[in-house]
N, C-alpha and C positions, 0 to 999 in steps of 0.2 A: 320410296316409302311416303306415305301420306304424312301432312303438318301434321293433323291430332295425334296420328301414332308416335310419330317424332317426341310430338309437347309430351304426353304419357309418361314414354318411357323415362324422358327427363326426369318428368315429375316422379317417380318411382325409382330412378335409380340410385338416389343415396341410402334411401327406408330398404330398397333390394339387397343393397351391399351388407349395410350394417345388421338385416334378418340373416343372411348369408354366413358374416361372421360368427353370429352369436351361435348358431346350429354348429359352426363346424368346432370351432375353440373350444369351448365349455367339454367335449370328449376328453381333451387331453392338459386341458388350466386347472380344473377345478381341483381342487386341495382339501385338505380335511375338514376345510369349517364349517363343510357342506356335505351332503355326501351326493356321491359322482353322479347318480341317476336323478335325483331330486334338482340337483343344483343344472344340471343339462336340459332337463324339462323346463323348470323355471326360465333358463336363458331362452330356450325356444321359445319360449310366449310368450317373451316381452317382444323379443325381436319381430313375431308374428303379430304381436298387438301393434308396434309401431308399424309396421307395413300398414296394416289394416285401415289404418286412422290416416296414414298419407295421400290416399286416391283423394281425399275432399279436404281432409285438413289444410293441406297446403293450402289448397283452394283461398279458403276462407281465410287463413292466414296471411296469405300474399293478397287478397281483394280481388282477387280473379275470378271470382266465383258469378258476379254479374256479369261482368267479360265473356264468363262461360257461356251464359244463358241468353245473349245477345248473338252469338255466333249464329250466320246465315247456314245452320247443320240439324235436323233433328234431331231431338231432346235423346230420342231412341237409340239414334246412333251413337252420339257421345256415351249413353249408359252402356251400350255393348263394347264399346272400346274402351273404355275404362275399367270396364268388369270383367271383359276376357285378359287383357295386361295384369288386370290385380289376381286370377287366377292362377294366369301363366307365374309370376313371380310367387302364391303362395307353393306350387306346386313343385318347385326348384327348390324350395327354401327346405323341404319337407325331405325331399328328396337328398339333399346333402346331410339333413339331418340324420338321417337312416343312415345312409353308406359312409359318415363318419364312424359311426357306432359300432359297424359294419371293420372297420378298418383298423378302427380300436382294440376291437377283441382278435385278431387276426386269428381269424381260423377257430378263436375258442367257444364253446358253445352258450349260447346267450338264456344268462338268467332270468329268474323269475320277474325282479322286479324290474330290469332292464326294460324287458318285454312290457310289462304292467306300464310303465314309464312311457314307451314309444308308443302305446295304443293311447294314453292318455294326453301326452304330447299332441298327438293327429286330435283328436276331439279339443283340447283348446283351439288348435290353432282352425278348423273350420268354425267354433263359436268365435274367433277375431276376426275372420272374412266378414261374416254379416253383422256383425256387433259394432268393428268398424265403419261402415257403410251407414246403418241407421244412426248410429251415435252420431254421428260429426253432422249428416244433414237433420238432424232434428234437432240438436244441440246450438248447433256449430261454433261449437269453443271446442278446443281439445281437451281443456281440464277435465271437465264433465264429459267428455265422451270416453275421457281413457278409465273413468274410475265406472261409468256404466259399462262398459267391453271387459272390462277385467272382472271385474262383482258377478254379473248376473249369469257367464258360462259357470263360474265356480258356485254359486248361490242353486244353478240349477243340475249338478253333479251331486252336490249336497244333498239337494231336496231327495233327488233320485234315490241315493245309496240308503236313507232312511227309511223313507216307502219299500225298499228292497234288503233290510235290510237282515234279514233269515237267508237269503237266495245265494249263490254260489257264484263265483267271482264271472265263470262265462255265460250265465246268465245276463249277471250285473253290466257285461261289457256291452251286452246287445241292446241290453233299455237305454244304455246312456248315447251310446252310440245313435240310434233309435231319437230320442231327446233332443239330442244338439244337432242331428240331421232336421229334425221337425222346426226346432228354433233359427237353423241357418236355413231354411226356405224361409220362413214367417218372416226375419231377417230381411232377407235379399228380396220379399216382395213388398216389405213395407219401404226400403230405402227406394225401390224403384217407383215407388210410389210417391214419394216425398222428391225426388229427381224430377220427375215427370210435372209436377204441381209446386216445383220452386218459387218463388217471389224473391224479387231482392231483399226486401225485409222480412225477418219471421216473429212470428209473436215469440218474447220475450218471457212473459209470463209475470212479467214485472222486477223489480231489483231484491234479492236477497241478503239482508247482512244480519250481522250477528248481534243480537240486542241489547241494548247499552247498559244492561244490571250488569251484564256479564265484564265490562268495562273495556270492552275494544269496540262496540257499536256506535251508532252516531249519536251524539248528546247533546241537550238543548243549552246551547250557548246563550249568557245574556248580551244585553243588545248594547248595554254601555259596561266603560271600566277598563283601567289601562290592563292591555296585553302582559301577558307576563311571556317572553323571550327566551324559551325553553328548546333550542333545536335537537339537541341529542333525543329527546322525549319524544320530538313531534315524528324525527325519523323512527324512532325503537315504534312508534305506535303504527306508523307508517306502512313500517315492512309487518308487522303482524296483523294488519288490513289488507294487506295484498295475500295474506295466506288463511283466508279465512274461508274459503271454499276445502282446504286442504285438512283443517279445524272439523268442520263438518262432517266429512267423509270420515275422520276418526271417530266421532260418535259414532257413525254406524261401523265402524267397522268392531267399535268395542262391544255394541250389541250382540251381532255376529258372533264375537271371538269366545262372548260369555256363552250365549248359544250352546255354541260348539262345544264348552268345556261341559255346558249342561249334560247333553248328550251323550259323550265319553264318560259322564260318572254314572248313566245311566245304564248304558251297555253289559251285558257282563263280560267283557275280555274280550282282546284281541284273538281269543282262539274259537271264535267263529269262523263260519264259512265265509263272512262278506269279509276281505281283507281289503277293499278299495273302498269303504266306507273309511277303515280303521287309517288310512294312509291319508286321508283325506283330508278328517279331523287332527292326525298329528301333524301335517304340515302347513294346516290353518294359518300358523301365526307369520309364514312368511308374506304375508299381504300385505302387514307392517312393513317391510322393507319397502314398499311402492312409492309411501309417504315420504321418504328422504329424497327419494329419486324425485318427485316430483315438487316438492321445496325448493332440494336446490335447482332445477334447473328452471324454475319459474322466475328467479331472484331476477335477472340483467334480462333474460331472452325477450323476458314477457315486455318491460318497458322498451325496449330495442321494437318491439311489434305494434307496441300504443304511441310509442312516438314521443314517450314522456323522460327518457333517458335523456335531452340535449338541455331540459329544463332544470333535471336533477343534477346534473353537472355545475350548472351554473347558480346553484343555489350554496347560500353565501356558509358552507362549510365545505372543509377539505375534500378530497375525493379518497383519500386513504381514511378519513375518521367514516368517510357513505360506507367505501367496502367492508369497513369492519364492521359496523354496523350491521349491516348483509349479510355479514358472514355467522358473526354471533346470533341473531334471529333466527337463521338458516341451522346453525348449529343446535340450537337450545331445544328448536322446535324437533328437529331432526331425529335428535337423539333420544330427547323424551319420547315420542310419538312411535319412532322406529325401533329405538334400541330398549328403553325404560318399559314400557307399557306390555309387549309382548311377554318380557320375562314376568313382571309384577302380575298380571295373568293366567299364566302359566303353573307359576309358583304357587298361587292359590288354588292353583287345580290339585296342584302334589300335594295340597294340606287335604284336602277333601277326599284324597285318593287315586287319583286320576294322574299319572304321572305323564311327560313327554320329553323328547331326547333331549331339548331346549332348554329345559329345567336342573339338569343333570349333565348336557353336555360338556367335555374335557379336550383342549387341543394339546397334539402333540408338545405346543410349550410349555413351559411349563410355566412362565409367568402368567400368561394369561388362560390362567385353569377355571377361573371364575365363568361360568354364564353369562350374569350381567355384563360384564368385560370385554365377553365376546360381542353379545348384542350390542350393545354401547361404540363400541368400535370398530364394528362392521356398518352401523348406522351412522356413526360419524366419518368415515372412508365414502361410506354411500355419495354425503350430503358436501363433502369436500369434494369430490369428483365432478358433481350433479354442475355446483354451483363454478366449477372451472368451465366445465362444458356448456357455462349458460353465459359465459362470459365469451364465447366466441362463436357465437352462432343469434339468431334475427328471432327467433320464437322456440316457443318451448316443445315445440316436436322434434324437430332440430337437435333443441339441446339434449330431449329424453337421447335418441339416436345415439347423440355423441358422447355422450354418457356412461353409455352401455357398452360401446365399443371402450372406450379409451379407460374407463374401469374395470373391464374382463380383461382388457392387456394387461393393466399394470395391475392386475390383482394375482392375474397368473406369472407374472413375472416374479413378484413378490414369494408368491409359494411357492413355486420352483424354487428359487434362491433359499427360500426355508426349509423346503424338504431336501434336501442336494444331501447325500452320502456318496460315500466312495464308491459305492456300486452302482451309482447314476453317471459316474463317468471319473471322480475323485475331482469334485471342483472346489478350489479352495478357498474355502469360508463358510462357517459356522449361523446359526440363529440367531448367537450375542453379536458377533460382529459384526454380519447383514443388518441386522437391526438394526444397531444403534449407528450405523454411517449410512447406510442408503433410504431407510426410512426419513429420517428427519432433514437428509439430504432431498428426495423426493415432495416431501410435502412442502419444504420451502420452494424448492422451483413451482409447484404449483401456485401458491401464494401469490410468490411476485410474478408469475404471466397473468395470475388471475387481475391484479392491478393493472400489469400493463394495458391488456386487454379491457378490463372496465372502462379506461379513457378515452377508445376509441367509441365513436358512433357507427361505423361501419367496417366490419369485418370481411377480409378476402382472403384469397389464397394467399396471400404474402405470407398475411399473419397468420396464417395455418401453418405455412411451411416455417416461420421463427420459431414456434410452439414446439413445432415436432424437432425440431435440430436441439433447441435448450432440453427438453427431455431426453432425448436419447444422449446426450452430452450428461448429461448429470447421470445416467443409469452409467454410464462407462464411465462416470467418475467414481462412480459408489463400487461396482466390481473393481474397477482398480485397483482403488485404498483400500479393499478388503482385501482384495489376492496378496497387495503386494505385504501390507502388515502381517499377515498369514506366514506367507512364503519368508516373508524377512529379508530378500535378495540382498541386501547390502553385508551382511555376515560372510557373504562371499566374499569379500572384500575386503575383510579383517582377519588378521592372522590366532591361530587360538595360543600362542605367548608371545610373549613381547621379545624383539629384537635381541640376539644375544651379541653382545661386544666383547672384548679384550677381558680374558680370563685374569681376575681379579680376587688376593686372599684378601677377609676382614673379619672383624670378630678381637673381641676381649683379647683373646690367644693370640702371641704373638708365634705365628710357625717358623720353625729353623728349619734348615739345610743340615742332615746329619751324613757327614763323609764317613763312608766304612772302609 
């Protein structure tokens, strides 16, 4: 086999793995907090999104991307090997998609919105082939490439189903279809384009921050006057400078979201012909989840890739007072952004009339029946994951990947253990009891790997493999003490009265022996 195909497939085979799992698990993990068709879509096109953004990100990530373009091979050649690999892998990804789905319903005949679901699934995941592609070499940051790849296939699904939006759903399937076929050429000739005409440097377009009325931009310092020696400040301001591209993308995305509610109060009813407009707009607000995801796993991955994590170590506070710090920033932002703002959106759409399932949604639990509750603590699960998975991985494409993966485990493991009745097999233990031992058993091990792991400057397979032994040890600790408090096994062991001895009269009464 030839080096480049070699190097390729390398480079593609953790983004192939992690696309792979997301297609097949989400059939059979996802739990009520989601429902199964939406929440299996969604999985499919993050996982497709991060393939997408691997063929060059890495690149530019690891600095190999000059390396590339120094290689004695034409430009031409490298693009066709890169691009035939990243097809081959969307084409597998697509394809296990399907025949989970397939395998899922064993034999049973597949509904409407399933179907709706997998047609719409296929059209994201070819706007991530070439969204990918152009994003990362026009960009080349990931940030900005993953939040243009994810926006503009969905910005232009949008556009579509509005212009269409009297017309009948297999109509509606062909223009979009139609659309994202047009945009994944335009796509794929402009990235070849931008391949072909590389430079090791690309115009920048100059530095973007955030401006200083708003009180996290740069400020004009005077030039005498003793210091004032504030470190907790200078961190808390620190890490909400490093999330200021993440700040940004939520303006627009809160433009959008009003948009969209616009639109829905304009409509008259879901019971038009176009129902892929109607599905469109009511699942708007999950774009919000992306923000968490991308928070936390930007916190450690990103300085691990800048080279400023060995600085930040040795700067003259603790390393447990840094993480927390990281983690609370990571939280605060997370949850407002992710969890807060979708519902507070929402809900003002339900005053104006315009209701959505998110506004009104109920989980099986019954504690947390609230909305807000759910958002808020599916956004902070998000941003606690994100930020574990940022802590053992070099860059933040990386981290998104492992993120993805190691939060559909333990999110399906979690539901599972929640929805478990006796006609699931009779596993013993309850919602209170799963809850309250393997939850806060769970997030503490996350916690302290998340520490251990902050300390190190380079991560390997060692520490992959500590990671995965303390989690799976803590989950078979949390089943344990739950089966075993359950079951009670020790009752076996105790007698149900006490020991009988030597038959004994007592009492007030004294009893006589009466001879007849």
């Amino acid at each position: 086999m030839n080096a480049l195909i070699r190097k390729e497939i390398r480079l593609l085979r953790p983004a192939w793995i992690t696309a792979l799992l997301l297609a097949a698990w989400p059939a059979y993990l996802v739990r009520p907090l989601l429902i199964q068709e939406q929440g299996s879509a969604l999985a499919f096109w993050l996982g497709s999104l991060v393939l997408g953004l691997t063929s060059f990100g890495k690149e530019f990530n690891a600095g190999t991307f000059s390396l590339l373009l120094a290689q004695p091979t034409p430009r031409r050649r490298i693009w066709r090997v890169k691009v035939s690999l990243l097809a081959i892998a969307f084409a597998s990804v697509f394809v296990v998609w399907w025949l989970s789905w397939l395998l899922r319903l064993a034999g049973a005949p597949m509904n409407k919105e399933l179907w709706m679901g997998l047609q719409i699934g296929g059209l994201l995941a070819l706007g991530s082939f070439s969204g990918g592609l152009w994003t990362t070499l026009l960009f080349r940051q990931v940030a900005a490439a993953f939040w243009f790849t994810l926006l503009i296939p969905a910005a232009l699904m949008f556009s579509v189903s509005m212009l269409l939006e009297k017309h009948a759903d297999s109509f509606m399937i062909m223009v979009l279809y139609a659309v994202l076929g047009i945009y994944a050429i335009a796509g794929f000739w402009w990235a070849r384009r931008l391949f072909l005409r590389a430079q090791d440097a690309q115009w920048t377009g100059g530095t973007i921050v955030l401006p200083a009325w708003l009180g996290v931009g740069p400020a004009i310092r005077p030039a005498v006057g003793v210091p004032k020696h504030k470190p907790l400040r200078a961190l808390i301001w620190k890490e909400i400078h490093s999330h200021h591209v993440s700040l940004l993308i939520a303006g627009v995305l809160l433009l959008l979201h009003s948009a969209a509610i616009a639109i829905r109060s304009a409509e008259s009813g879901p019971s038009q012909p176009n129902n892929i407009l109607h599905m469109i707009l009511e699942f708007w607000w999950a774009l919000w989840l992306a923000l968490p995801l991308v928070i936390g796993s930007s916190a450690v991955a990103e300085e691990r890739k800048l080279g400023t994590l060995e600085s930040q170590l040795c700067q003259p506070t603790t390393r447990r007072t840094q993480l927390a710090i990281k983690l609370a920033v990571a939280l605060l932002l997370g949850t407002f952004l992710g969890g807060f703002m979708p519902w507070l959106l929402e809900s003002a759409g339900t005053r104006i009339g315009v209701a959505n399932a998110i506004a009104s949604v109920r989980s099986s639990v019954e504690f947390f029946s609230q909305p807000l509750v759910i958002t808020g603590l599916a956004s902070a699960w998000i941003t606690v994951v994100s930020l574990y998975a940022s802590t053992l991985t070099r860059n933040t494409l990386q981290a998104m990947g492992a993120a993805l993966v190691v939060g559909l485990t333990l999110t399906g493991i979690v539901g599972w253990a929640i929805d478990a009745t006796p006609r699931d097999g009779g596993l013993p233990w309850g919602m209170p009891l799963v809850g309250w031992i393997g939850l806060p058993t769970l997030l503490a091990t996350l916690f302290w790997l998340s520490f251990k792991n902050y300390k190190h400057l380079h991560v390997g397979w060692n520490i992959w493999l500590r990671n995965l032994l303390t989690i799976l040890v803590s989950v078979a600790f949390a089943a344990t003490a739950t089966g075993t408090i359950y079951k009670r096994p020790w009752e076996g062991l105790m007698t149900l009265e006490p020991r009988h001895g030597t038959v004994q009269l007592s009492g007030p009464v004294r009893p006589k022996i009466r001879i007849v």
